[in-house]
C-alpha positions in Angstrom: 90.9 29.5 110.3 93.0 29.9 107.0 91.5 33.4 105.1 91.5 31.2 101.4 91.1 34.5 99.7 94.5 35.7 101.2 95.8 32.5 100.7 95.8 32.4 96.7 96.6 36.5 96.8 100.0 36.2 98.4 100.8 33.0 96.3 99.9 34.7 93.1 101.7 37.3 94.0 104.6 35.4 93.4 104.5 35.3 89.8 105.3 38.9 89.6 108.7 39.6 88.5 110.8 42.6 88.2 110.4 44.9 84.9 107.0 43.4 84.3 103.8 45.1 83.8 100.8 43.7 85.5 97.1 43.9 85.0 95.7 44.8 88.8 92.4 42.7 89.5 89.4 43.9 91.3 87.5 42.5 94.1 88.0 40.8 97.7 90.8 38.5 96.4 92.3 40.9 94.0 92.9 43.1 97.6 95.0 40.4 99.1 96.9 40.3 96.0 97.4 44.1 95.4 98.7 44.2 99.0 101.4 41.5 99.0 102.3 43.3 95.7 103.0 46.0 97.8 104.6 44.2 100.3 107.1 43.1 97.9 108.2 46.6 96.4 108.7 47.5 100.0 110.6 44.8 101.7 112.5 42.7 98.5 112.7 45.5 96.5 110.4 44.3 93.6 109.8 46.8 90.7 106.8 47.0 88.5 104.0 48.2 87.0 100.5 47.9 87.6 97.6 48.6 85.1 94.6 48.7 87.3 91.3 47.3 86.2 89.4 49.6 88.2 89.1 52.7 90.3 89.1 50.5 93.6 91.9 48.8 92.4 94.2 52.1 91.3 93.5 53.7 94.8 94.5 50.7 96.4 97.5 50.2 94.4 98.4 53.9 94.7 98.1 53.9 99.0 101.0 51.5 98.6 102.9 53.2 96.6 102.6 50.7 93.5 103.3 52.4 90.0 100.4 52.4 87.9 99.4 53.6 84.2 96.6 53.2 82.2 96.6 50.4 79.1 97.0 53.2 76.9 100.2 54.1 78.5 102.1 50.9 77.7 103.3 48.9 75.0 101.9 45.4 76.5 101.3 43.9 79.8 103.0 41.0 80.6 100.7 39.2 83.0 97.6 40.4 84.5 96.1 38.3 87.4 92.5 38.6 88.7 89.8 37.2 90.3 86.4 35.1 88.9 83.4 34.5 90.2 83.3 31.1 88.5 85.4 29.0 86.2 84.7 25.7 84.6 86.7 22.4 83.9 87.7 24.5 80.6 88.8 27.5 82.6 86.2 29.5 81.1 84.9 32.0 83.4 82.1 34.6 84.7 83.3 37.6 85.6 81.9 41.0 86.8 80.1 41.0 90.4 82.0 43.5 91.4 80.8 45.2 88.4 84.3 45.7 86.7 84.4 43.1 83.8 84.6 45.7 80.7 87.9 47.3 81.7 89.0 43.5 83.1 88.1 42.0 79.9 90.0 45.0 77.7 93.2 44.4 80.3 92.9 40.4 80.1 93.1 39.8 76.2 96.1 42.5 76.0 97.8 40.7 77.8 100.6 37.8 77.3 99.4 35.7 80.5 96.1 35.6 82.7 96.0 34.2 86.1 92.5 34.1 88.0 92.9 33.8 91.9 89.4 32.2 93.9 88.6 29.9 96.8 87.3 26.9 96.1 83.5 28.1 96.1 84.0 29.6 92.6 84.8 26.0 90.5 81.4 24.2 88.9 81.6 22.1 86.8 78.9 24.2 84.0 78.4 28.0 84.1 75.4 30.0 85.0 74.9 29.2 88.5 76.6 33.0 88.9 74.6 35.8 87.7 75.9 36.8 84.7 76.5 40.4 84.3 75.6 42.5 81.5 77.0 46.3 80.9 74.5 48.3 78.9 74.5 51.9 78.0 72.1 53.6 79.6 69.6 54.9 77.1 69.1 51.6 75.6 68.9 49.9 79.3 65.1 49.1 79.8 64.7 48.2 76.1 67.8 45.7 76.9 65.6 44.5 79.5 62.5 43.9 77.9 64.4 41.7 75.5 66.2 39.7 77.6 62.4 39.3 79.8 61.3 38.1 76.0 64.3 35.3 76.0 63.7 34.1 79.7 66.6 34.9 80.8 65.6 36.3 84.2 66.7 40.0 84.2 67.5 42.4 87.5 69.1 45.6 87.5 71.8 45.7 89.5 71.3 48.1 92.2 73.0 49.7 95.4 71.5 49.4 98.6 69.5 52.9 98.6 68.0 51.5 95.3 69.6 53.5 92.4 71.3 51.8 89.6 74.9 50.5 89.9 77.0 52.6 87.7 79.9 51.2 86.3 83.2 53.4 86.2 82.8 54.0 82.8 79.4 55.0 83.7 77.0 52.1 82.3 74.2 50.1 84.0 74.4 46.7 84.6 71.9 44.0 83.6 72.3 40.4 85.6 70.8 37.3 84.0 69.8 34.6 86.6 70.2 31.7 84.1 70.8 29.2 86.2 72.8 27.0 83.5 74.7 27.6 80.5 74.3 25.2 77.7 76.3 26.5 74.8 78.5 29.4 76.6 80.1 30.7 73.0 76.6 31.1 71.0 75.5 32.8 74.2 78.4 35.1 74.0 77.9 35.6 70.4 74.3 36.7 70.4 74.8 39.3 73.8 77.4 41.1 72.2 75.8 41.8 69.0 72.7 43.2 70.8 72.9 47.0 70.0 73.0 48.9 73.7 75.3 46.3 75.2 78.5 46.9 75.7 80.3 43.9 77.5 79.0 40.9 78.9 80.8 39.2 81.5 81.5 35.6 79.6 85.1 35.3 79.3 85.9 32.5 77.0 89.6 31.1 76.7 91.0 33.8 78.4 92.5 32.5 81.6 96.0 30.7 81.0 96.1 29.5 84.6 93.7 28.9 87.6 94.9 29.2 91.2 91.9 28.0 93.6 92.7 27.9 97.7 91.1 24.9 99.1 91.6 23.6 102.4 94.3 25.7 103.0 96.2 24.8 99.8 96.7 26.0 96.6 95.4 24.0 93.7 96.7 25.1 90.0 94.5 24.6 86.9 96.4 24.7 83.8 94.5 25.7 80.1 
């Protein structure tokens, strides 16, 4: 049985060309991705930098001896190329279940070029179906959550498996909003971000330049 998520990883790793600086995805497709990278350097002799989007993803890079340096460190990145956890017709995304979207956003709109890489379960054809994830600083967390019970939009905490809070890298909770659908996706984005405590929601709005979806052991390219 064809691994879909390796699939789209090796293929996007292909894009990658030598002198660039990349923006490293995180998450289960990101992996794939990070290791064909590696892969490369080591066996064609492909040089580059990676600008990792998270701790998971600068460990990984670093056991295979990928180059990596913060967005503060360099001028631009040329392409950065990540996963989603849902995309529409208009390539518009949600973004964050592996609870990484504020330092993914940051990396995505510094950069020339965004590619997302996801299996065919992640396309719909309206947002919302996806929890969408909310990063809020702690002290103003439960009052965060209070407003959002007030809107309806179904609040959880997003917790690890002993029960604690999830803490982002940056050290943040995160709030997930079961909405179910999105109507109007900008307005939505508009009125989360100006609510004082929040820091990044996970709405990323004509971002992507590309989509690369595996899907019955191919690889199908949406274009923005």
């Amino acid at each position: 049985m064809v691994n879909e998520k390796e699939l789209v990883g090796v293929a996007a790793a292909q894009y990658v060309e030598d002198g660039m600086v990349v923006g490293l995805g995180t998450g289960s497709t990101a992996y794939y991705l990070i290791r064909e990278l590696g892969r490369r350097m080591k066996e064609e002799g492909l040089t580059f930098t990676g600008v990792p989007t998270s701790i998971q993803s600068a460990e990984l890079a670093t056991s295979l001896n990928i180059p990596i340096a913060s967005l503060n460190d360099v001028p631009a990145i040329d392409l950065t190329i990540d996963g989603t956890d849902e995309f529409d017709p208009a390539l518009n995304g949600i973004k964050g279940g592996g609870g990484a979207h504020l330092i993914e956003k940051i990396i995505a709109v510094n950069s020339e070029r965004v590619i997302w890489i996801c299996d065919h379960s992640k396309q719909v054809d309206q947002l919302g179906a996806f929890p969408l994830p909310i990063e809020v600083i702690p002290a103003a967390s439960q009052h965060l959550f209070y407003a959002f019970e007030d809107k309806a939009y179904a609040p959880t905490f997003r917790q690890l498996p002993d029960g604690s809070k999830f803490i982002t890298d940056s050290g943040n909770y995160i709030i997930d909003l079961h909405l179910e659908k999105i109507v109007d996706a900008v307005k939505l984005a508009d009125e989360l971000i100006q609510m004082v405590g929040v820091v990044e929601h996970g709405l990323f709005l004509g971002i992507a330049n590309k989509v690369l979806m595996a899907n019955d052991g191919q690889v199908v390219e949406f274009n923005g």
